[in-house]
C-alpha positions as CSV (number, residue, x, y, z in Angstrom):
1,X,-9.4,-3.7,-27.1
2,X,-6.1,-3.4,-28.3
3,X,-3.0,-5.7,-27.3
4,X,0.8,-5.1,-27.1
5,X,3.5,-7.1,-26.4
6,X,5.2,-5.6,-23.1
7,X,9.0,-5.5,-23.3
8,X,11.1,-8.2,-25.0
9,X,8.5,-10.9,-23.4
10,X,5.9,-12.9,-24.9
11,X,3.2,-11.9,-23.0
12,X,0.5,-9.3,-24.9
13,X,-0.8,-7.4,-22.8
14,X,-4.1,-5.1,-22.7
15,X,-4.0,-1.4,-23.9
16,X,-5.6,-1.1,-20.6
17,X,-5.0,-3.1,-16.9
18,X,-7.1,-2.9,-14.1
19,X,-5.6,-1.6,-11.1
20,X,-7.1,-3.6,-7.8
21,X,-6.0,-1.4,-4.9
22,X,-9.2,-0.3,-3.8
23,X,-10.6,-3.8,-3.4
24,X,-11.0,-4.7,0.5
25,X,-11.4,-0.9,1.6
26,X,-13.4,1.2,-0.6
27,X,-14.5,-2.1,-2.7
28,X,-16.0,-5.3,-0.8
29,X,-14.7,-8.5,-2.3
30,X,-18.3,-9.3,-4.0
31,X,-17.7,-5.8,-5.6
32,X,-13.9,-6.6,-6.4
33,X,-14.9,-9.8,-8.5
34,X,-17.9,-7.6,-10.6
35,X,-15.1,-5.1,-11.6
36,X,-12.9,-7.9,-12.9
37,X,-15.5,-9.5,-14.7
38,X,-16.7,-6.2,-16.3
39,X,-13.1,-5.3,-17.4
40,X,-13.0,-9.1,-19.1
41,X,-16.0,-8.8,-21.1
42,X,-14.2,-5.5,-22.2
43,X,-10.8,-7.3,-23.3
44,X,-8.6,-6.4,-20.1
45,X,-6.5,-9.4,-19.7
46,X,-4.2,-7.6,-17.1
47,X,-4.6,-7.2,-13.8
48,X,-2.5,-5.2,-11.2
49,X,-2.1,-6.1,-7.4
50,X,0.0,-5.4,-5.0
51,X,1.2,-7.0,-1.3
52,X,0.7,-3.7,0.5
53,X,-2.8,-3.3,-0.9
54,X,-6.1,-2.3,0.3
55,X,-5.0,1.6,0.1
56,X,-4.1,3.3,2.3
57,X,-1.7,0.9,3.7
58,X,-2.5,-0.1,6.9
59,X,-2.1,-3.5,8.9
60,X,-6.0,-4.4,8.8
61,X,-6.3,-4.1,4.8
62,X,-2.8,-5.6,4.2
63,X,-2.8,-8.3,1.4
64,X,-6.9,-8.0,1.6
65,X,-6.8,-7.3,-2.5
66,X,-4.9,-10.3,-3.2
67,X,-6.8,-12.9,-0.9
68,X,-9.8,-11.1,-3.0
69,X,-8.2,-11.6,-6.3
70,X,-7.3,-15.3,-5.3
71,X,-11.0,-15.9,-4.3
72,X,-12.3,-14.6,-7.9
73,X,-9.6,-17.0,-9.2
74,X,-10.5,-20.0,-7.3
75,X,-14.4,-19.4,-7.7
76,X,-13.8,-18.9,-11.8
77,X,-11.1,-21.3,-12.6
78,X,-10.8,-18.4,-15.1
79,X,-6.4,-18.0,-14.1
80,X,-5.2,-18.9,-17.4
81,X,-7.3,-16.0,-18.9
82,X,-6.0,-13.2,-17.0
83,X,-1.7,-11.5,-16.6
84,X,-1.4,-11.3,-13.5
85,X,1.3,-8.8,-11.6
86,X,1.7,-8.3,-8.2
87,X,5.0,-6.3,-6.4
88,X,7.0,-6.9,-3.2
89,X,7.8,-3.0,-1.9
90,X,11.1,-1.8,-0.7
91,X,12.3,-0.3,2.4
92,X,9.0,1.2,4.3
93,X,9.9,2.5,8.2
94,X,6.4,3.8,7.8
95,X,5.2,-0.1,7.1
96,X,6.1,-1.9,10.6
97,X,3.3,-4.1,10.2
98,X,5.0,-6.0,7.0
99,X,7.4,-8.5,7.8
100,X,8.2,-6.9,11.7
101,X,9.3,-3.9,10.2
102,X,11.9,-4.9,8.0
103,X,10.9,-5.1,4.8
104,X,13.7,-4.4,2.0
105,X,14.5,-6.0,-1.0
106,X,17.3,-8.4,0.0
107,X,16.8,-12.6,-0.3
108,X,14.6,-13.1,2.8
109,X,12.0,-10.1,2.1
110,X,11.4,-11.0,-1.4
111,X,11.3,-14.7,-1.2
112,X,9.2,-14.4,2.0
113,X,6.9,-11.8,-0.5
114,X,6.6,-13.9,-3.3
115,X,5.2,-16.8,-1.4
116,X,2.9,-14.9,0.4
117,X,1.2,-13.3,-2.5
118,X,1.0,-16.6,-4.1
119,X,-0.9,-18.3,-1.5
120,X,-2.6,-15.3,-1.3
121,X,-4.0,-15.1,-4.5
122,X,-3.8,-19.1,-5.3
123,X,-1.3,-19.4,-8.0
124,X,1.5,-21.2,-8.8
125,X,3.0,-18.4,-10.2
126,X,3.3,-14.8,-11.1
127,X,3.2,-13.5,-14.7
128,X,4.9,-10.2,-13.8
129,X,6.5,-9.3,-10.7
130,X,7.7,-5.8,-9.4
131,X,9.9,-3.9,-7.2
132,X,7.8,-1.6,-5.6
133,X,10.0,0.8,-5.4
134,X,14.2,1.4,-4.4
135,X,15.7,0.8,-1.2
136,X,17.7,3.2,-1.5
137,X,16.7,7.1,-0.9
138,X,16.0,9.1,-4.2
139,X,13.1,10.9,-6.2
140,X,9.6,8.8,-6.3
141,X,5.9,9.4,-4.9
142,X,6.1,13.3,-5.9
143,X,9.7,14.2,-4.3
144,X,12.1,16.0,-6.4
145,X,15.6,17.6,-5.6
146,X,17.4,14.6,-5.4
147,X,19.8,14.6,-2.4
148,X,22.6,11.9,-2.2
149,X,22.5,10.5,0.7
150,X,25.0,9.9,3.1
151,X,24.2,6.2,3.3
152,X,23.5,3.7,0.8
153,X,20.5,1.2,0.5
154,X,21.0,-1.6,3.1
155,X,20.0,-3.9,-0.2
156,X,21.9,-3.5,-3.8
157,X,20.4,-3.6,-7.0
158,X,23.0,-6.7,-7.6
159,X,21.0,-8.6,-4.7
160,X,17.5,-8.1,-5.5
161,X,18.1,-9.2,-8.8
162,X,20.0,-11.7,-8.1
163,X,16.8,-12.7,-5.7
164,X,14.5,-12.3,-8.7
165,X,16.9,-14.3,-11.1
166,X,15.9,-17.3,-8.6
167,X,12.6,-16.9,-8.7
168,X,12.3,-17.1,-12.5
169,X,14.4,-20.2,-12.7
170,X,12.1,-21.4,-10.1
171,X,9.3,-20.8,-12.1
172,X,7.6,-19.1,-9.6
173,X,7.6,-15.5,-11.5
174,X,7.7,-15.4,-15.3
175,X,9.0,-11.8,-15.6
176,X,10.1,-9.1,-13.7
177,X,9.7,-5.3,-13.8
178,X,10.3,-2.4,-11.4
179,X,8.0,0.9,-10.3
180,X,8.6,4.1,-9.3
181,X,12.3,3.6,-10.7
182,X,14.5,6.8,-11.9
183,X,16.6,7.4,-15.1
184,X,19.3,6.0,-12.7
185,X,17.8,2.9,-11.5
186,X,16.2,1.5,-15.1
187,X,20.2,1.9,-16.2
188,X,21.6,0.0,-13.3
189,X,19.1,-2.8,-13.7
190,X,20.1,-3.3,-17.0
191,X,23.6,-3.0,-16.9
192,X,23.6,-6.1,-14.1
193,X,21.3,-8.1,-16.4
194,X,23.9,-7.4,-19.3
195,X,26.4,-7.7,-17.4
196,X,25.8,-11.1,-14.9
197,X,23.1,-12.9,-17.1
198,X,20.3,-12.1,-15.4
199,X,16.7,-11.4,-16.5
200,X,15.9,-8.6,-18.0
201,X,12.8,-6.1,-16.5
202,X,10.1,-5.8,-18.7
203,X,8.4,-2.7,-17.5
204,X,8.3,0.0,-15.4
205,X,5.4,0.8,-13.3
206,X,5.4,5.1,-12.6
207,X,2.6,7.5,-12.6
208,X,1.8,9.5,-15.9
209,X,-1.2,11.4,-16.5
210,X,-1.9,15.1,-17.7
211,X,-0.7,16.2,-14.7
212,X,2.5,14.6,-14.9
213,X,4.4,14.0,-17.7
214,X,8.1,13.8,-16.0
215,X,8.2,10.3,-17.4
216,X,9.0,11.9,-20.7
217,X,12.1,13.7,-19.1
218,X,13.9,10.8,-18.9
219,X,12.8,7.8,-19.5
220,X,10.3,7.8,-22.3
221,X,14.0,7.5,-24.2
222,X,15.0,4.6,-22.7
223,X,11.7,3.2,-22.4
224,X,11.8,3.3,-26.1
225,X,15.1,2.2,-27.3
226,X,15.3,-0.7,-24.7
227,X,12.0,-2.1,-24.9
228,X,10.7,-1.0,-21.3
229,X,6.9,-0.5,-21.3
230,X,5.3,2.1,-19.3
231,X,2.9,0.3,-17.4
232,X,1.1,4.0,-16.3
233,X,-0.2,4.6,-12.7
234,X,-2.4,7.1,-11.6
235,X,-3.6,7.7,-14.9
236,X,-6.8,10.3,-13.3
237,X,-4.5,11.6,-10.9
238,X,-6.0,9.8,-7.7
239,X,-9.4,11.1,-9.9
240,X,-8.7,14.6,-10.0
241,X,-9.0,14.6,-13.5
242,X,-11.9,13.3,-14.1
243,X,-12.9,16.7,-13.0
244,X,-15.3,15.7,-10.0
245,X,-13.4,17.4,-7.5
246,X,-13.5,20.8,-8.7
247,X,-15.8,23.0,-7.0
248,X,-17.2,20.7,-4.8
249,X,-15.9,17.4,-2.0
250,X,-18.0,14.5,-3.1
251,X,-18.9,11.9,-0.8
252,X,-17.2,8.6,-0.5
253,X,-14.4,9.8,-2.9
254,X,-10.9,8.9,-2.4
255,X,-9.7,12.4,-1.2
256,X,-12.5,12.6,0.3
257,X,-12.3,9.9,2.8
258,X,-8.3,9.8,2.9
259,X,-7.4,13.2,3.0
260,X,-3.7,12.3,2.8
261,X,-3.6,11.9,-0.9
262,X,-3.3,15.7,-2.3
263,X,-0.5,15.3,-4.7
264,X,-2.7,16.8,-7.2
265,X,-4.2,19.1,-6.0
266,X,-2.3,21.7,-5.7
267,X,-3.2,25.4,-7.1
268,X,-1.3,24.6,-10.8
269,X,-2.5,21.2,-11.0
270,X,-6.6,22.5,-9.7
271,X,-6.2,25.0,-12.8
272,X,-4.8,22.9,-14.9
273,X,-7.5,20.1,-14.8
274,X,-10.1,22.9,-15.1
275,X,-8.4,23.8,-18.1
276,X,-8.9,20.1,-19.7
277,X,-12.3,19.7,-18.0
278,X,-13.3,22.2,-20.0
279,X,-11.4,21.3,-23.7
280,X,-13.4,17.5,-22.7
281,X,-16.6,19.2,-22.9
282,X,-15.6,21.7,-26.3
283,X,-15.2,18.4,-27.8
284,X,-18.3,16.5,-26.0
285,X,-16.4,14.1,-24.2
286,X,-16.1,13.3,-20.8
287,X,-13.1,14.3,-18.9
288,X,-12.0,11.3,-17.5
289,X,-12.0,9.7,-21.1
290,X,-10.1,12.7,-22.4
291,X,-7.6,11.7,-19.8
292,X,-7.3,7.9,-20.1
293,X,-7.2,8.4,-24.3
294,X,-4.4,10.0,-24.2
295,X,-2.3,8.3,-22.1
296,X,-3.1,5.1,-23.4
297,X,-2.1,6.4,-27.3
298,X,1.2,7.1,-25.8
299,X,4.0,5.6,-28.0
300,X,5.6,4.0,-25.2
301,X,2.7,2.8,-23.3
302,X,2.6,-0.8,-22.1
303,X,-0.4,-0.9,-20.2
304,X,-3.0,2.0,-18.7
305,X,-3.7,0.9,-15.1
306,X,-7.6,1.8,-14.4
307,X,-8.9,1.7,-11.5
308,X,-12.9,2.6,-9.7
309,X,-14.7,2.0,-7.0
310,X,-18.2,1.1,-9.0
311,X,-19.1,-0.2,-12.6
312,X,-20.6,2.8,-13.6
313,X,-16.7,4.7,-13.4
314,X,-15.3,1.4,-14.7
315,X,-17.4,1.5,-17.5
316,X,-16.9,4.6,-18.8
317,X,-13.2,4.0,-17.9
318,X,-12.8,1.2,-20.1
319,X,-15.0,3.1,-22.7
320,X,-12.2,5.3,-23.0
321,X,-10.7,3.1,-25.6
322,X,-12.9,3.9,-27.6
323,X,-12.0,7.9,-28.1
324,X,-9.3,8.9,-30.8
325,X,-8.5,12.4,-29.9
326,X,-7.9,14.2,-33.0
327,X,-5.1,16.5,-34.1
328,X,-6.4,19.9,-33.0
329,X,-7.4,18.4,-29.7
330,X,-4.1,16.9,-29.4
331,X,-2.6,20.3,-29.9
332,X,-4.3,22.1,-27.8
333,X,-3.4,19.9,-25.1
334,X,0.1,20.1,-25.7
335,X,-0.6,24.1,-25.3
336,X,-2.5,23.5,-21.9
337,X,0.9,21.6,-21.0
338,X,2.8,24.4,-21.7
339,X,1.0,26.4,-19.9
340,X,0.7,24.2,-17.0
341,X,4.1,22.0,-17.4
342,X,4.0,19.2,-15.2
343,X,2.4,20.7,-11.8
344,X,1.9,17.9,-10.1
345,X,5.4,15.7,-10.4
């Protein structure tokens, strides 16, 4: 395993982090706590929660994954060993079960949040901590065309991290970040930081995998020159390109069981992942480790959030660290992208 420091922080993170959203719906807790200590005998030191999670959001599963995390931390004693990140989300009309229906990012929301998720998961404190996403209305989960609205955010940038200044000097959160940010928003969050002496984000939390590479658009630039890991989401696409979709519906899968989540699977992005399904086998490896090598070798990768619902797919996604893709293979991946430029956004 291989470690980098994420941002300008001091905290070295794993080339890979496991994701924990599936823990308390497709995962029970006993199964929750295997996967973490699999991806720690591995050399994951990183691990990535969430308030909202089990997924799909829903009232019963809300905050399940951290309770489950802050068991494994309280049975273990093992907190100093792990990074640990959770995230307060914005404004969610569709989420009336969170805080009455008025969850935003302003003081109460977040400061309500952040105590939750620590008692939650039994901690004094938060390593990372992340804006789920915006308040205000613009292009994340999938949606492109960005209209201006008519309205602003009922929150400003200015307040939430203003909020999340507190929280540091409090001690409560070490560093901050943000998730499913635009070009836009990483800009504005600096330029208050600069500008007001406020903390500085760390990270940024979006999806990137071979079906999306819009990250390099516009903010693989910034994430470069101001020291803003990618912290990479969805790296299988919801595990579309693992290739076990194609052709067939398997049982107990993720878009099998939630139908809802079909943002990859649309005609371009079905072609595209037969296209490197099939370069994975030319060069006798498995697709899903095709997948997670290359976007953990990105140059401006912080972290590759991995996720499974058994050891057997964690395995073999932590194996994936393992695999150096060669030039050829590299190039003829960049011609499948060319082909097939970014058809699932």
């Amino acid at each position: 395993m291989q470690y980098r420091k994420l941002g300008r922080s001091d905290l070295n993170v794993s080339e890979i982090c496991l994701g924990t959203m599936t823990f308390g719906e497709q995962n029970t807790e006993q199964e929750g706590h295997a996967q973490i200590d699999m991806a720690l005998d591995y050399g994951v030191n990183f691990l990535d929660t969430a308030e909202m999670y089990s997924i799909p959001a829903r009232k019963e599963t809300y905050g399940r994954t951290e309770e489950i995390i802050g068991n494994w931390i309280q049975k273990t004693g093992r907190r100093d060993q792990v990074i640990l990140a959770s995230k307060v989300i914005g404004q969610a009309d569709w989420m009336s079960h969170v805080r009455n229906g008025s969850a935003c990012l302003d003081r109460d929301n977040i400061e309500q949040a952040v105590e939750d998720s620590l008692r939650r998961l039994q901690t004094d404190y938060l390593d990372l901590y992340q804006v789920h996403w915006p308040d205000r209305k613009t292009n994340f989960f999938g949606q492109l065309d960005y209209q201006h609205p008519e309205q602003e955010a009922p929150t400003t940038v200015a307040e939430t991290l203003t909020v999340l200044n507190d929280l540091v000097q409090s001690g409560k959160v070490r560093y901050i970040g943000i998730s499913n940010e635009t070009p836009w928003g990483v800009m504005e969050y600096l330029r208050l930081s600069d500008s007001l002496n406020l903390p500085r984000i760390i990270s940024i939390q979006n999806p990137y995998n071979l079906l999306n590479r819009s990250f390099e658009i516009g903010l693989a630039e910034m994430s470069h020159r101001e020291q803003i890991g990618l912290l990479a989401y969805s790296p299988l696409g919801f595990g579309v390109l693992s290739g076990k979709y194609l052709d067939r519906q398997p049982e107990q899968a993720r878009l099998t069981l939630f139908t809802g989540y079909q943002r990859y699977s649309n005609v371009n992005g079905i072609a595209a992942t037969r296209a490197y399904a099939d370069l994975a086998y030319q060069y006798h490896l498995k697709p899903a480790q095709l997948a997670l090598a290359f976007v953990s070798r990105r140059p401006f990768m912080g972290s590759n959030i991995i996720g499974a619902t058994n050891l057997e797919q964690l395995k073999e996604n932590l194996e994936s660290i393992e695999i150096e893709l060669p030039e050829m293979l590299l190039k003829e991946i960049e011609a499948i992208h060319q082909r097939f430029s970014n058809p699932c956004p």
